[in-house]
BALOBA-1460 file (C-alpha; in Angstrom, 3 decimals):
// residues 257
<rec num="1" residu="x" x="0.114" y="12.718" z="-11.965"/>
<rec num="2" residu="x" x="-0.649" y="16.541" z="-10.651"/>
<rec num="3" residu="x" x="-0.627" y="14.812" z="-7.385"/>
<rec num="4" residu="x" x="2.930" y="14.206" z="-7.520"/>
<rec num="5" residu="x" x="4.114" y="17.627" z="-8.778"/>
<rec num="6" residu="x" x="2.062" y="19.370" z="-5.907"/>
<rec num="7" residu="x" x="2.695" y="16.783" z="-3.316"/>
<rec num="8" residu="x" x="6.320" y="15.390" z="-3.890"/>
<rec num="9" residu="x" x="5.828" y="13.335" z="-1.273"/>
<rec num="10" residu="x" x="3.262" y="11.203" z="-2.521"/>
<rec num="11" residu="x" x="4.810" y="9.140" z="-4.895"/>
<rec num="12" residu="x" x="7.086" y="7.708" z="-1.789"/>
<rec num="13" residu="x" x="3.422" y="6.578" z="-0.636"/>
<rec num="14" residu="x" x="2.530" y="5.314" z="-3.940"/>
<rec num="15" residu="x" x="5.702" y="3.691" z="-4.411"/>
<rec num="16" residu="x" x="6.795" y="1.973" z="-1.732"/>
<rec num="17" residu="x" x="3.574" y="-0.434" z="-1.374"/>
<rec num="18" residu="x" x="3.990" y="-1.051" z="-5.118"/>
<rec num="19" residu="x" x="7.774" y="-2.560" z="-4.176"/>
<rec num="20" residu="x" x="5.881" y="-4.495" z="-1.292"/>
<rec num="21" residu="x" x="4.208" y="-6.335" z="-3.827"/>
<rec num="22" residu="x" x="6.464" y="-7.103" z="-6.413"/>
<rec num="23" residu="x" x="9.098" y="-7.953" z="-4.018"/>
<rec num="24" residu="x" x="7.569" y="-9.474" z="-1.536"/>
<rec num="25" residu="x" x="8.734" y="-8.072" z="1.768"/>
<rec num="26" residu="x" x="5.809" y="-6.250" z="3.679"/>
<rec num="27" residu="x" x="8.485" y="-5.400" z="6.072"/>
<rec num="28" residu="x" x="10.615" y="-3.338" z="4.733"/>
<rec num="29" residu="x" x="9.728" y="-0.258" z="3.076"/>
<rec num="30" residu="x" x="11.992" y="0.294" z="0.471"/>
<rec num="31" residu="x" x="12.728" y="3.538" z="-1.930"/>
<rec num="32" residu="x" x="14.710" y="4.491" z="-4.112"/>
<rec num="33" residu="x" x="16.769" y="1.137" z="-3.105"/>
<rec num="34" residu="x" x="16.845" y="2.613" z="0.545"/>
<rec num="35" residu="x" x="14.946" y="1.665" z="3.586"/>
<rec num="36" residu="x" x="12.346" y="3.633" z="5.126"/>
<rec num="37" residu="x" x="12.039" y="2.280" z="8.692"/>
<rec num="38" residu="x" x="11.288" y="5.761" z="9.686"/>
<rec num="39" residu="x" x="7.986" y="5.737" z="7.924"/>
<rec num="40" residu="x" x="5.040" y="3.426" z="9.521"/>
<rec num="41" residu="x" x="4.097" y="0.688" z="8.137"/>
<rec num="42" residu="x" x="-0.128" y="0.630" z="8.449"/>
<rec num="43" residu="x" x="-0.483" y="2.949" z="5.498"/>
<rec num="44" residu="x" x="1.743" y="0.885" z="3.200"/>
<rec num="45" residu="x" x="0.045" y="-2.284" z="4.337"/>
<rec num="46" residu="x" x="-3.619" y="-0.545" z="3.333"/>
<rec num="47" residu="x" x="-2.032" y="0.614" z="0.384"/>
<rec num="48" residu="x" x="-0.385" y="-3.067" z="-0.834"/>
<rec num="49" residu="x" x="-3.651" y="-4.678" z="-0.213"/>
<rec num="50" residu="x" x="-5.510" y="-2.473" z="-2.701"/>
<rec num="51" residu="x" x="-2.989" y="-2.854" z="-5.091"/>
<rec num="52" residu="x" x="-3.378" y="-7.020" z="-4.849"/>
<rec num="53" residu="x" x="-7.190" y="-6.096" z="-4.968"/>
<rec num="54" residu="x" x="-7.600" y="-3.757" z="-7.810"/>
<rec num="55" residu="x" x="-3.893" y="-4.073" z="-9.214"/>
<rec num="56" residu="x" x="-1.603" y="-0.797" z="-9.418"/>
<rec num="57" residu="x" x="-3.794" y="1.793" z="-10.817"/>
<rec num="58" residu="x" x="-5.500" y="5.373" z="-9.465"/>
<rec num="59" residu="x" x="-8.583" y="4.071" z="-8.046"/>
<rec num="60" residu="x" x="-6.284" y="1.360" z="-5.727"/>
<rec num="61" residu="x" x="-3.641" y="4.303" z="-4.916"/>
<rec num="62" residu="x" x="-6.411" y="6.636" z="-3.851"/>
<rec num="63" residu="x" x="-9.190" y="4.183" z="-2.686"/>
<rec num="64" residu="x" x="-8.005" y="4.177" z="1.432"/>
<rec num="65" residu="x" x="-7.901" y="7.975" z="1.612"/>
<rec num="66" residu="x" x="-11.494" y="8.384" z="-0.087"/>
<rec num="67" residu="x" x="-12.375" y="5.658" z="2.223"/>
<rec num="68" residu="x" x="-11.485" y="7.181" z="5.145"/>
<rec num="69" residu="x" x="-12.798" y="10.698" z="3.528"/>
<rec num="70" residu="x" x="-15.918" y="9.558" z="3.913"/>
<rec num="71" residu="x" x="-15.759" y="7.408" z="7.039"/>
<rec num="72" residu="x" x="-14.484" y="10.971" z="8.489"/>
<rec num="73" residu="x" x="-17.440" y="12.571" z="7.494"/>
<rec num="74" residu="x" x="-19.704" y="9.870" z="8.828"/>
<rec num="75" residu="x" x="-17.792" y="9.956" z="11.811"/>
<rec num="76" residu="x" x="-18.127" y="13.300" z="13.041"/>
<rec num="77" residu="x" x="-21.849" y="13.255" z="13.323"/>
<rec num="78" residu="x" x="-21.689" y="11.313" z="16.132"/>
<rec num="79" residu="x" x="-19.268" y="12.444" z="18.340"/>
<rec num="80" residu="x" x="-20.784" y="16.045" z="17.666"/>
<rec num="81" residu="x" x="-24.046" y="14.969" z="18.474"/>
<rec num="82" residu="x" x="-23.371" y="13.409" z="21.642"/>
<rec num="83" residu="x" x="-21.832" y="16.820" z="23.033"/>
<rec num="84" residu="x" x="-24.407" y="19.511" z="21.002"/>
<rec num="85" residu="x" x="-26.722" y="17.830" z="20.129"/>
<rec num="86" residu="x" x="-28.526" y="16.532" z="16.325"/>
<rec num="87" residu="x" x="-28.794" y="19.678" z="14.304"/>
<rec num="88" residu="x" x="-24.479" y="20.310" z="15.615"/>
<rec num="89" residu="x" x="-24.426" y="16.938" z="14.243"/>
<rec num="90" residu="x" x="-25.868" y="17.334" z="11.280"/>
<rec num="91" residu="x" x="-23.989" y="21.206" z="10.510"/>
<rec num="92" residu="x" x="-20.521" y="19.811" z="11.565"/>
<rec num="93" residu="x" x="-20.985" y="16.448" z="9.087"/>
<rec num="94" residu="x" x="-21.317" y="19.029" z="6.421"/>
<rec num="95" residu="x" x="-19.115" y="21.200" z="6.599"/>
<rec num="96" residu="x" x="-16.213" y="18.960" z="6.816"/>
<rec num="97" residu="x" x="-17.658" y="17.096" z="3.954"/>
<rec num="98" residu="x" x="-17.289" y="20.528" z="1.968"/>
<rec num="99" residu="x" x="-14.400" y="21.884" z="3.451"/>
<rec num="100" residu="x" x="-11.330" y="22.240" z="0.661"/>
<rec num="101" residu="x" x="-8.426" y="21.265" z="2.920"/>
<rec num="102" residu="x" x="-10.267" y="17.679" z="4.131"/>
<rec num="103" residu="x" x="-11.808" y="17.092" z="0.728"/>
<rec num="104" residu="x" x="-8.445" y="17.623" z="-0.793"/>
<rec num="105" residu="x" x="-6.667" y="15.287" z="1.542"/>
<rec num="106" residu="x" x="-9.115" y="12.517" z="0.784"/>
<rec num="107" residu="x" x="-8.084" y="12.633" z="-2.923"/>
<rec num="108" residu="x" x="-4.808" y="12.398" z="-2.659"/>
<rec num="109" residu="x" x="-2.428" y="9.042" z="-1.866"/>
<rec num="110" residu="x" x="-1.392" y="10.194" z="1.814"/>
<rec num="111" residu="x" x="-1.316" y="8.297" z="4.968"/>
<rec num="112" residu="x" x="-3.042" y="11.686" z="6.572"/>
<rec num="113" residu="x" x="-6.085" y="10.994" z="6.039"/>
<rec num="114" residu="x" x="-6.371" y="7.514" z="7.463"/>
<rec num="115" residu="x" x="-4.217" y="8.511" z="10.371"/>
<rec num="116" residu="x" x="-6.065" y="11.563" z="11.379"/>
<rec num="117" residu="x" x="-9.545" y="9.593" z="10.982"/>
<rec num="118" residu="x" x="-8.132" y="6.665" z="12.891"/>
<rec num="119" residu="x" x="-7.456" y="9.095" z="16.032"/>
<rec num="120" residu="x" x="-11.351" y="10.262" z="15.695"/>
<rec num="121" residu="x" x="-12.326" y="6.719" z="15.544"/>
<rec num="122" residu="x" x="-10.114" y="5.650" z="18.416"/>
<rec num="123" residu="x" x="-12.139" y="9.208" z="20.253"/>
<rec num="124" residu="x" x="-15.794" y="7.513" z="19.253"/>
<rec num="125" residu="x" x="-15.205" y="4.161" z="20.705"/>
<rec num="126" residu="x" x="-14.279" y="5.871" z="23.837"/>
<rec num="127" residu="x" x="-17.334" y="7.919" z="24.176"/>
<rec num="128" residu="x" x="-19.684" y="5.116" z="22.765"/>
<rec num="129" residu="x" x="-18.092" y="2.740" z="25.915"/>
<rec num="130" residu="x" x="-19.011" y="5.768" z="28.234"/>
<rec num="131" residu="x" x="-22.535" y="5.678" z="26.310"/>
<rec num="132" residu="x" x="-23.491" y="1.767" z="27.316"/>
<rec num="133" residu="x" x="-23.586" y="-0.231" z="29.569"/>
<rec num="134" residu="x" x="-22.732" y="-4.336" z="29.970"/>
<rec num="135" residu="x" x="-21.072" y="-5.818" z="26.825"/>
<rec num="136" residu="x" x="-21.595" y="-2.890" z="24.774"/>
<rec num="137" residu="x" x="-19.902" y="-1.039" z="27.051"/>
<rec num="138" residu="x" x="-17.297" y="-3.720" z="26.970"/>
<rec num="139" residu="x" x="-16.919" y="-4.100" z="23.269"/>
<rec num="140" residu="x" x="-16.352" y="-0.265" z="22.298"/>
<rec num="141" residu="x" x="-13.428" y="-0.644" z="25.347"/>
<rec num="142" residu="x" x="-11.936" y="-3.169" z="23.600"/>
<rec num="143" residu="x" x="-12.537" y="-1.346" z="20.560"/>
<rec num="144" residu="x" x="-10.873" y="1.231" z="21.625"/>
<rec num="145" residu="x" x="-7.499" y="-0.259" z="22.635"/>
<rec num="146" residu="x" x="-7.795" y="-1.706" z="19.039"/>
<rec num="147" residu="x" x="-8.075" y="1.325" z="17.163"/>
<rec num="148" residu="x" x="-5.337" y="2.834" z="19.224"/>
<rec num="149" residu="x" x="-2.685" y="0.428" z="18.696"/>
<rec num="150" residu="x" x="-3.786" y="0.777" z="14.923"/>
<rec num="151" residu="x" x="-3.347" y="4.604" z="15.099"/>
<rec num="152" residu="x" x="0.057" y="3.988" z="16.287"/>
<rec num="153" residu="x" x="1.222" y="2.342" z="13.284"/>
<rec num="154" residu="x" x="0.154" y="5.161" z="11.422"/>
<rec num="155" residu="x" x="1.041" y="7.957" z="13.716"/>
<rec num="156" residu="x" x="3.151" y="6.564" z="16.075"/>
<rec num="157" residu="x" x="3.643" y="7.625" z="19.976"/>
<rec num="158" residu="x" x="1.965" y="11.031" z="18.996"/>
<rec num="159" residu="x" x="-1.155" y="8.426" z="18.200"/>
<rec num="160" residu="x" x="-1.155" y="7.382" z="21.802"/>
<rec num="161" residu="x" x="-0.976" y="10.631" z="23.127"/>
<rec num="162" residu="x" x="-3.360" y="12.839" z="21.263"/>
<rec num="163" residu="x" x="-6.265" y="10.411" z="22.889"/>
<rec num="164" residu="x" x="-5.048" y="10.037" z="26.226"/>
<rec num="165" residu="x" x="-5.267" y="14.105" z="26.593"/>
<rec num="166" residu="x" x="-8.284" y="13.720" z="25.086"/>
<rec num="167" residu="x" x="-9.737" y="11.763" z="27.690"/>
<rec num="168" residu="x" x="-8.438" y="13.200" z="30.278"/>
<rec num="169" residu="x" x="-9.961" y="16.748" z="29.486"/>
<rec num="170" residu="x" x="-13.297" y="14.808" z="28.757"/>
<rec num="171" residu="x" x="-12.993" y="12.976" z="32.386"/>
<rec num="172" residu="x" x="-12.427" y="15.861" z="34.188"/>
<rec num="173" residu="x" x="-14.516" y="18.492" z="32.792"/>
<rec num="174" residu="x" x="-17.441" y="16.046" z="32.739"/>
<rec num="175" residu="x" x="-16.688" y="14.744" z="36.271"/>
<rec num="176" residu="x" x="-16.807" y="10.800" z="34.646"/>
<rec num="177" residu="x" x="-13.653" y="9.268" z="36.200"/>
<rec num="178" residu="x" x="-16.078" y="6.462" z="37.041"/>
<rec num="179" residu="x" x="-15.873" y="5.114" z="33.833"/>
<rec num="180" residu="x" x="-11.669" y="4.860" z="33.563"/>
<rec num="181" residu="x" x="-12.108" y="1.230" z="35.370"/>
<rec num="182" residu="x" x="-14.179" y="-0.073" z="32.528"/>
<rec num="183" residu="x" x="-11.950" y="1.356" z="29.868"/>
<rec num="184" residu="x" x="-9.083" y="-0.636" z="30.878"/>
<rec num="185" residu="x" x="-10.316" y="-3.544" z="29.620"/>
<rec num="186" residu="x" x="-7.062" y="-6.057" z="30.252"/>
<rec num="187" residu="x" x="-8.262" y="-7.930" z="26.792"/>
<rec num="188" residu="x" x="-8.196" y="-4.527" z="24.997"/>
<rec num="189" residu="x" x="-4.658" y="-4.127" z="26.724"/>
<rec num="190" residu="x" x="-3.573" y="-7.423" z="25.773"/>
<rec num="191" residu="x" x="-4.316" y="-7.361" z="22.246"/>
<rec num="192" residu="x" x="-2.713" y="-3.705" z="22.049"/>
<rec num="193" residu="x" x="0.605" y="-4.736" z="23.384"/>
<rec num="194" residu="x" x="0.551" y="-7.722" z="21.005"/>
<rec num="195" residu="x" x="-0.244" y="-4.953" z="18.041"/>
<rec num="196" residu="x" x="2.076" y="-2.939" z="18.956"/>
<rec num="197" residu="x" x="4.793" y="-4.901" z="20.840"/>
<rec num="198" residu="x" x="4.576" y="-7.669" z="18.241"/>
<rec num="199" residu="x" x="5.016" y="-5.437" z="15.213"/>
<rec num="200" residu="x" x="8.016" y="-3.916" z="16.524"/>
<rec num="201" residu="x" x="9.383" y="-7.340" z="17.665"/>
<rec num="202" residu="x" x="8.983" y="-8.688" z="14.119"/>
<rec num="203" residu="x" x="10.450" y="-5.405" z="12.437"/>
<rec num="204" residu="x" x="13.317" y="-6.410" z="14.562"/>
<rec num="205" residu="x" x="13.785" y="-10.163" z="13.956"/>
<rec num="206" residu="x" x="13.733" y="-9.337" z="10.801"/>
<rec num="207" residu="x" x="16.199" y="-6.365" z="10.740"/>
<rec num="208" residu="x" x="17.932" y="-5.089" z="13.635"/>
<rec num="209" residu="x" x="18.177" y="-1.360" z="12.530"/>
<rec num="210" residu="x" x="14.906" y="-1.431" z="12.637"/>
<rec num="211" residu="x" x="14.304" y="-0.427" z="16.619"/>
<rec num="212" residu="x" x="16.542" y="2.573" z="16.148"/>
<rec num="213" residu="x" x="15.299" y="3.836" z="12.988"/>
<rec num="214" residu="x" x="11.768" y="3.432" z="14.921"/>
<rec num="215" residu="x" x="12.622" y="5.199" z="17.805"/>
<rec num="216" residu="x" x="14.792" y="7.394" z="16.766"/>
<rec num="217" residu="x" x="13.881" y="8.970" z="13.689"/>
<rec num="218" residu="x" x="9.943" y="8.601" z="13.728"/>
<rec num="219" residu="x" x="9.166" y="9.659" z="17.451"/>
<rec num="220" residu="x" x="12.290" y="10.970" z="18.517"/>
<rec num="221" residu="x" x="13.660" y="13.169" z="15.505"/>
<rec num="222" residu="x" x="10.294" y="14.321" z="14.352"/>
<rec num="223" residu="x" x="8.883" y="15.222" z="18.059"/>
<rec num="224" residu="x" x="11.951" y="17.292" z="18.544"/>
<rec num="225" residu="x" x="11.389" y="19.127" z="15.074"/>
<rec num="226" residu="x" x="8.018" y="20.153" z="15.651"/>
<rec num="227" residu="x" x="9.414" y="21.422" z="19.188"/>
<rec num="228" residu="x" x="11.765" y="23.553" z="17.453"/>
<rec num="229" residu="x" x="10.263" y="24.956" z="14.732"/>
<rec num="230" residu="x" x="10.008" y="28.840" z="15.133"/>
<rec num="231" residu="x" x="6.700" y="30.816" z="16.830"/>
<rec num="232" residu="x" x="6.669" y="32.787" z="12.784"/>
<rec num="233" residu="x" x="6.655" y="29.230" z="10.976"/>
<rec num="234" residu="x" x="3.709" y="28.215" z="12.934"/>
<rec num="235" residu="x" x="1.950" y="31.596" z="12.593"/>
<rec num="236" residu="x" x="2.424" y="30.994" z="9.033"/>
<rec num="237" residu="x" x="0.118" y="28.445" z="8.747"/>
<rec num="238" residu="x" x="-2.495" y="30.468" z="10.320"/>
<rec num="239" residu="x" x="-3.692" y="32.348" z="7.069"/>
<rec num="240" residu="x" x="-3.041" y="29.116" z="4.596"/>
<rec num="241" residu="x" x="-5.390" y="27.157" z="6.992"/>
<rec num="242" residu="x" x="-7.960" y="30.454" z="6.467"/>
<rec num="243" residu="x" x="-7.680" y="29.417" z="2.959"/>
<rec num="244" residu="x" x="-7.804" y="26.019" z="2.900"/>
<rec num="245" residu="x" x="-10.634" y="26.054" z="4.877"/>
<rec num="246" residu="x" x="-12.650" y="28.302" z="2.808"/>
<rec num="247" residu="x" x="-15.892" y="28.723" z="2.767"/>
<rec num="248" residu="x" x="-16.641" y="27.651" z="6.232"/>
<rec num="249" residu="x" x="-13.374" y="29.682" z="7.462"/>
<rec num="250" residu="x" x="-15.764" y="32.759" z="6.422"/>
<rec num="251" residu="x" x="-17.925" y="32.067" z="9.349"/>
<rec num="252" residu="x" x="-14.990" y="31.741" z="11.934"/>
<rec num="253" residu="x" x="-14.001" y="35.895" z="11.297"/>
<rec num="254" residu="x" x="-17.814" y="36.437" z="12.093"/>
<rec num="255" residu="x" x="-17.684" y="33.780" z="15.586"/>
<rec num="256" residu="x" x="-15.164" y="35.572" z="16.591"/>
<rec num="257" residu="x" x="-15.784" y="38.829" z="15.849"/>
């Protein structure tokens, strides 16, 4: 319950898959008797099938976010090692294993944790595909595609985004535009615009509010927030990350020093 008084918004996460379940209705998110269109639907889907798994208690609020703690700390060793190298590897796996803010996150009911770790995994296919050749080349493109229509029901259009810029630095600063051809894979597109297009399509058949509450609020509302929120605000969170970061955030004032 300390969850809830630091993080108010938690029990909307832990209490809107509950609803799914008693009521029914995996398509609309309901709280507080009103509908949260706004908010996508992947974590509350993760979150209802835990509940049906392990019934509504702690360990089935919490269980996706440790889950994806850990995956995120599994995770990072190989996308570090492929750039620095084993020892990186190794270093980077533990500190974010240790570090306060991440180890926080992945005890708390939050749809950050999955979403974040879903972008790094959507990252790792890409670079395994640029690893291998013939169908293991081909499976991590698909893979990819997968992952990414996946991270946009958690993140939405931000989710697309994020990796796409990714790529594109990695392309051109390692000279690899060779392998773009292979990584549009048209079954990895096809089953990402049934995902994605499909979800949204069903949302809609089954409300029609639902496309503007989508669009509008989610990607819309919440891009145009973070574009006007003030230089100061953001430099704000400059010495709360210091802390939350702590101890490895000790080692950054010496880096860059």
């Amino acid at each position: 319950m300390r969850d809830f008084a630091y993080f108010p918004d938690l029990f909307r996460f832990a209490e809107i898959p509950r609803q799914m379940v008693a009521s029914g209705d995996w398509l609309t998110p309901y709280f507080t008797q009103i509908n949260h269109y706004a908010d996508l639907p992947l974590f509350y889907w993760m979150q209802a099938i835990a509940i049906k798994l392990f019934g509504h208690n702690i360990v089935a609020l919490k269980f996706w976010s440790a889950f994806f703690g850990v995956l995120g700390v599994v995770s990072v060793y190989p996308i570090t090692r492929i750039f620095f190298g084993r020892r990186c590897a190794v270093i980077a796996s533990s500190i974010m294993g240790t570090n306060a803010l991440y180890f926080t996150y992945a005890l708390v009911v939050s749809p950050y944790m999955v979403a974040s770790m879903l972008l790094s995994l959507t990252f790792l296919a890409y670079l395994y595909h640029t690893q291998f050749e013939g169908k293991a080349g081909k499976f991590f493109a698909v893979l990819f595609w997968i992952l990414l229509a996946l991270s946009n029901l958690a993140m939405g259009f931000s989710a697309i985004l994020l990796p796409v810029l990714a790529i594109i630095l990695h392309t051109t600063s390692m000279k690899a535009m060779n392998f773009m051809p292979r990584l549009l894979s048209p079954t990895g597109i096809i089953i990402f615009l049934v995902i994605t297009i499909g979800w949204l399509f069903i949302g809609y058949q089954h409300d029609s509010n639902f496309i503007s509450a989508y669009f509008l609020h989610t990607n819309a509302f919440n891009l145009l927030a973070e574009l006007d929120e003030s230089i100061s605000r953001r430099l704000l969170i400059l010495p709360v990350l210091f802390i939350a970061c702590l101890p490895w955030a000790i080692f950054l004032v010496n880096a860059l020093w």
